[in-house]
C-alpha positions in Angstrom: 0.0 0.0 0.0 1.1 3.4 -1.1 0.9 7.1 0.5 -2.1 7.5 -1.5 -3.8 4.3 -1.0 -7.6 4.1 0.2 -7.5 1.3 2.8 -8.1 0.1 6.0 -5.9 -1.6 7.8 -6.1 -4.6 10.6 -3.6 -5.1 13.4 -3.3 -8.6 15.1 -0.9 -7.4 18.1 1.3 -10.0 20.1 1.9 -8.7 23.6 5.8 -9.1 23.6 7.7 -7.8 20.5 9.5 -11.0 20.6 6.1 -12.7 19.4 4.7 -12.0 15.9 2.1 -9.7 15.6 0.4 -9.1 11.8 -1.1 -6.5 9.2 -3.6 -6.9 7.5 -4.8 -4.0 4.2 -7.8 -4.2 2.5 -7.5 -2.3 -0.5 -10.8 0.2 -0.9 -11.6 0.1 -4.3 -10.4 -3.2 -5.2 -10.7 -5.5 -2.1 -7.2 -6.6 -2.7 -5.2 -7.8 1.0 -1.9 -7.4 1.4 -0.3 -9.3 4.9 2.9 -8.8 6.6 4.3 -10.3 9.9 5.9 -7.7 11.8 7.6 -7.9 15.4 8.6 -4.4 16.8 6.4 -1.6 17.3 8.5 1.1 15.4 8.5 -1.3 12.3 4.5 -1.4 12.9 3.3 2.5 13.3 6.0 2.5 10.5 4.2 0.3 8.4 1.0 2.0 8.8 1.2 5.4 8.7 3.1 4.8 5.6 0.1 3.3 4.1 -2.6 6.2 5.7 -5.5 3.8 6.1 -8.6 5.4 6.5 -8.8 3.5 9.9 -7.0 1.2 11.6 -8.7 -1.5 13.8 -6.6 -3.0 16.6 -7.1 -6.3 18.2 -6.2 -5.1 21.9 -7.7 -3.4 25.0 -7.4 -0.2 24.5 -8.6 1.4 27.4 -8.9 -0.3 31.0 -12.3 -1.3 33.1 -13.8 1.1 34.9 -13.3 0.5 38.6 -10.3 -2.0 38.2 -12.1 -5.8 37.4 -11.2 -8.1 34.6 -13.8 -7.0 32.4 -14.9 -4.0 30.8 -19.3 -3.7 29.6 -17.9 -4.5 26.0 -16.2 -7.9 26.9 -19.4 -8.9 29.0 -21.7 -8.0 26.3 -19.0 -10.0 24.0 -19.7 -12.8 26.4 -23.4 -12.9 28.0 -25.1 -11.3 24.8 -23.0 -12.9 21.5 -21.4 -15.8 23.1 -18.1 -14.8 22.3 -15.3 -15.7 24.3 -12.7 -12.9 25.8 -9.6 -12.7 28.0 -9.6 -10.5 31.6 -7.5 -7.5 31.7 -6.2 -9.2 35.2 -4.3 -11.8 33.1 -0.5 -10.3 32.6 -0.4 -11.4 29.2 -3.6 -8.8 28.6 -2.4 -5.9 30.2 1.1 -6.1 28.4 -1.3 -5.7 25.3 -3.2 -3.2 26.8 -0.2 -1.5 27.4 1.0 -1.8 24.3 -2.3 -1.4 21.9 -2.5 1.8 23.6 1.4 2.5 23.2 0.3 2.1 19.0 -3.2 3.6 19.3 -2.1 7.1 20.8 0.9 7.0 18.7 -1.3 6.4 15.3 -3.9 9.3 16.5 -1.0 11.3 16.9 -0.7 11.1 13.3 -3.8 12.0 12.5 -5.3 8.2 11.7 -8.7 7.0 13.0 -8.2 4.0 15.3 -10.8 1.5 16.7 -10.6 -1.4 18.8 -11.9 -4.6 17.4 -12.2 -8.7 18.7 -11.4 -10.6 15.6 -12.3 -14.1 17.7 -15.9 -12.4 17.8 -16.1 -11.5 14.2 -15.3 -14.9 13.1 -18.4 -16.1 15.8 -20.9 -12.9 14.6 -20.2 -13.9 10.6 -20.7 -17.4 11.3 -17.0 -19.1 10.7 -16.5 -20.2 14.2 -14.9 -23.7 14.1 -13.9 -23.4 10.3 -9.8 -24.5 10.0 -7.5 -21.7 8.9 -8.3 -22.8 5.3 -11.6 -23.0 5.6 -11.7 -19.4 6.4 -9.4 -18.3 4.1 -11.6 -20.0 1.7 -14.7 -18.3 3.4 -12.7 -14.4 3.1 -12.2 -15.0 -0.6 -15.6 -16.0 -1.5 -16.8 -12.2 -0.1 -14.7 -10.5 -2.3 -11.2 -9.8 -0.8 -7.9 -11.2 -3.1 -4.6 -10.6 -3.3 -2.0 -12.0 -0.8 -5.2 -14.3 0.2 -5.8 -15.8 -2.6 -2.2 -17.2 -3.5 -0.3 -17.6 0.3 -1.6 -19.8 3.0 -1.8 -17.2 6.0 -0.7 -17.7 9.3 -3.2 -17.5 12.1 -2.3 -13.7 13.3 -2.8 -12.8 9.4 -6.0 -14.1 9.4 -6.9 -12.3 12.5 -5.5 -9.4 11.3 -7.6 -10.1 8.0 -10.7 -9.7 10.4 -9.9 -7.0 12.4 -9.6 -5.3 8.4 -12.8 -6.5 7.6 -14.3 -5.3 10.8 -13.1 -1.7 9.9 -14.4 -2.3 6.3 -18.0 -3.5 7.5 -17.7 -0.5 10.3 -17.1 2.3 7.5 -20.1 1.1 5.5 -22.4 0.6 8.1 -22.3 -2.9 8.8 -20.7 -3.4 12.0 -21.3 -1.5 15.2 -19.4 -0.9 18.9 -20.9 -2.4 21.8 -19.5 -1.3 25.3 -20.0 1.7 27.4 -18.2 4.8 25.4 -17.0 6.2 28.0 -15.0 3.0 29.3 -14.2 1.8 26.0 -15.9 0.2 22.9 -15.1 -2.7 20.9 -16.9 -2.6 17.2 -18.4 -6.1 16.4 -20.2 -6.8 12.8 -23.9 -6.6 12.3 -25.1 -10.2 12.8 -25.5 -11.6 9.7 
């Protein structure tokens, strides 16, 4: 993706730099995807403000529970409403991505880029491709239009997550997904139900 692309873009974020977290950008006009595996954050805020998306969805807390607790309103809706399953902000694992998804988020703000925070484990539930194998949702993204780096690789598991955190932020711009959550402790935007 250019300087003067159209996209969105989805970011699968690993906790630790050490662990590979992936991009995901959906080409506006043409629906092609283009996936990289990326480690460091520089090499990541690099990556996409080079590429300007229109917005950015990030799969990571980005804002803490009100009142300490595990969970935020969004997660339990996630959970007691959709039936999706999410991870406490008590686990250390979740508030090193906390800590870092916000790191990235106020950094790509900063730059002028729109950022939302996104559950790509729940979009595969809400669109119905829970329990499908990593091929059978590759399969499953290609059939709704998207191409490129999907169509001829086999993508690791953060790129397809990444893939749905793009599609989330394509389905939010036209309408088709929503955020769920409290605004004022943090949203997470979820597709439409299908």
């Amino acid at each position: 993706m250019g300087t003067t692309s159209r996209c969105v873009c989805g970011l699968d974020l690993a906790a630790k730099p050490k662990n590979p977290s992936a991009l995901a950008f959906i080409d506006l006009k043409t629906l092609r995807v283009s996936l990289s595996t990326l480690y460091k954050t520089p090499e990541i805020l690099s990556a996409i403000t080079l590429a300007r998306p229109v917005l950015t969805a990030i799969d990571a807390p980005l804002s803490p529970p009100k009142g300490g607790g595990g969970f935020r309103k969004a997660e339990l809706l996630l959970r007691r409403v959709y039936g999706c399953k999410t991870l406490p902000l008590t686990l250390p694992s979740m508030r090193k991505l906390h800590e870092r998804g916000v790191k990235i988020a106020r950094a790509l703000e900063k730059a002028g880029l729109r950022v939302i925070e996104v559950h790509p484990s729940s979009t595969r539930r809400l669109l119905g491709w829970a329990g499908l194998s990593d091929e059978e949702l590759r399969r499953e993204l290609v059939k709704t239009g998207l191409g490129g780096d999907l169509e001829k690789a086999k993508p690791s598991r953060h790129e397809l997550d990444a893939v749905l955190a793009a599609l989330t932020a394509l389905y939010y711009l036209f309408g088709r997904a929503a955020p769920v959550g409290d605004p004022d402790e943090g949203v997470i935007v979820i597709p439409c139900r299908r």
